[in-house]
C-alpha positions in Angstrom: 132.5 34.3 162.0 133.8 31.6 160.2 137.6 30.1 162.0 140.3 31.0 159.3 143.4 29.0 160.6 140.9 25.4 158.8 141.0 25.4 155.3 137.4 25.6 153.7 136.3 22.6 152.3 136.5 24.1 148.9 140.4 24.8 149.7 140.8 21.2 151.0 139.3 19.8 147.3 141.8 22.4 145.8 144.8 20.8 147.3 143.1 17.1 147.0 143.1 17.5 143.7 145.8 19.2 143.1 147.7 16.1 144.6 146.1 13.5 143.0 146.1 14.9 139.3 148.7 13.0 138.2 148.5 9.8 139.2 144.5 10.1 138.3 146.1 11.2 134.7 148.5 8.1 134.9 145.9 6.1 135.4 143.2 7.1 133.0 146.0 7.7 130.3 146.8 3.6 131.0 142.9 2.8 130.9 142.1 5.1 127.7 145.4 5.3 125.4 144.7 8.6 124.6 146.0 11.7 125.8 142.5 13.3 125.6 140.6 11.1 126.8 142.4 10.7 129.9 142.2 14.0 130.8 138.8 14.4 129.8 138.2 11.0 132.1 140.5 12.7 135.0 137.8 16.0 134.4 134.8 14.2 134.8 136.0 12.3 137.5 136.9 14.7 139.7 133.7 16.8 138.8 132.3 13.7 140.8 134.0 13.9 143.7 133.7 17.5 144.1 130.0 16.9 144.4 130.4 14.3 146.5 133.0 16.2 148.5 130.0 19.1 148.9 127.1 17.4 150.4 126.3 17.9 154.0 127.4 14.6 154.9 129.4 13.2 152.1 132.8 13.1 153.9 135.2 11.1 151.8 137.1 8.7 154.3 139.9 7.7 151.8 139.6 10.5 149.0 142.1 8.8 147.1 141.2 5.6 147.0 137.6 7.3 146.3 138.7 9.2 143.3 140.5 6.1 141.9 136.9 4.1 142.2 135.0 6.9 140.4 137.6 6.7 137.6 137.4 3.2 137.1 133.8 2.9 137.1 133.4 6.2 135.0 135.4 4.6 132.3 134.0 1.1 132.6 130.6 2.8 132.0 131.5 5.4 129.4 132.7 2.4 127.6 129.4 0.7 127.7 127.9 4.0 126.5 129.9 4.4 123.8 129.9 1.0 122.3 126.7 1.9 120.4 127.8 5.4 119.3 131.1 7.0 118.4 134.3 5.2 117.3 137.6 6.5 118.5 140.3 7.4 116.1 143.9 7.5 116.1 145.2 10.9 117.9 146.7 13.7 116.2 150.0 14.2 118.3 150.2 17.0 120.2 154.3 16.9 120.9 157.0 17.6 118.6 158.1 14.9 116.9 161.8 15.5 118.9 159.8 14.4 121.8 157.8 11.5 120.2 161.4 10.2 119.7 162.6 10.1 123.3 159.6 7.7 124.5 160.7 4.1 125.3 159.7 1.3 122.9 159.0 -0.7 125.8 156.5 2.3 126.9 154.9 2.0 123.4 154.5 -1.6 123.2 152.9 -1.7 126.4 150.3 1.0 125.3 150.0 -1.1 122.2 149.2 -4.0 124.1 147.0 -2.6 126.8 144.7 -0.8 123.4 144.1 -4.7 122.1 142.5 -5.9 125.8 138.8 -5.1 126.1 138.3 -2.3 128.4 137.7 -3.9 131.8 140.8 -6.7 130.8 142.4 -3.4 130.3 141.3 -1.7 133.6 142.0 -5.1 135.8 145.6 -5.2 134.8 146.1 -1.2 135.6 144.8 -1.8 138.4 146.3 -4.5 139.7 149.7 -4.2 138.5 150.3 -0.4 137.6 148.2 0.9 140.8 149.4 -2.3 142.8 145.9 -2.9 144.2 145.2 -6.2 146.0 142.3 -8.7 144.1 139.9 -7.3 146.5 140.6 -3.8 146.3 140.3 -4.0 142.6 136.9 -6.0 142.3 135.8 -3.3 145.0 136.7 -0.7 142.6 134.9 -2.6 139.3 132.2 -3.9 140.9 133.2 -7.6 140.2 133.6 -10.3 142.4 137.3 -11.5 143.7 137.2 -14.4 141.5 136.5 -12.4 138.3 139.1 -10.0 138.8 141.6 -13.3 139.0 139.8 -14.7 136.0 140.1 -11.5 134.0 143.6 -10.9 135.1 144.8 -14.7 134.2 143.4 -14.4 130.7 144.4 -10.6 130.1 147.7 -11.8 130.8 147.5 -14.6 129.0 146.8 -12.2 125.9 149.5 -9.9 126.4 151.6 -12.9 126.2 151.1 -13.5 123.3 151.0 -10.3 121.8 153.9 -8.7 123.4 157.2 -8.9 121.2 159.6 -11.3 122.1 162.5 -8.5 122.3 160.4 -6.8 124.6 159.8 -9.3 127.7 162.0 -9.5 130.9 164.2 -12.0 130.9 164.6 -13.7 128.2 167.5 -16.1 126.8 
């Protein structure tokens, strides 16, 4: 007779990813620029986990930190599969234009400027400065070594520099 004060394992992925939804969205929304890609992204993502999560022996130590990894590496690839294929378009919004209104320009430019950086530039700098990961943590997560995560975060950088709006950046005179 199975113990019914533990949750089941299928009740403990229910809550996982019911916890972790948004900030998976946050962060595939920041990596594709589309609201339907990211949740598509966020889908298949934690369709791989759950089958991970379901094998005799596939306990997750960090789930979180797990999940984030199979994002990153499930866009970095669906990128490489769909650079021979199809071409995204611009999105249809889905809001009413009231809403479209009330979103910061600063929050616009920086979705502007994130769209221009090749994909992994792209997934480096959401990593490392929206998810505050540490170099190693993020070259973990991409596959890369620590010194091409610093390389690819200097000259992503470097590119939003100068394609940011002057207006826009902290600080200025």
């Amino acid at each position: 007779m199975p113990n019914r004060s533990s949750p089941s394992r299928e009740q403990e992925f229910e809550e996982f990813a019911q916890a972790c939804a948004a900030q998976l969205y946050r962060s595939a929304w920041l990596l594709c620029g589309s609201h339907y890609q990211a949740e598509d992204l966020v889908q298949e993502t934690l369709a791989k986990v759950y089958a991970k999560w379901h094998r005799p022996f596939g306990r997750i130590d960090n789930p979180a930190a797990y999940a984030q990894t199979t994002l990153t590496r499930t866009f970095l690839s669906a990128v490489r599969r769909r650079s021979h294929g199809e071409q995204s378009h611009a999105d249809v919004p889905d809001q009413p234009v009231a809403d479209l209104a009330a979103v910061a320009d600063v929050r616009v430019a920086l979705h502007d400027v994130l769209a221009e950086l090749p994909k992994a530039d792209r997934a480096v700098l959401v990593l490392r400065y929206f998810e505050d990961l540490s170099v190693d943590e993020v070259a973990v997560r991409m596959g890369l070594s620590a010194g091409a995560v610093r390389n690819r975060s200097m000259r992503a950088l470097q590119r939003i520099r100068v394609l940011i709006d002057d207006s826009l950046r902290i600080g200025k005179d």
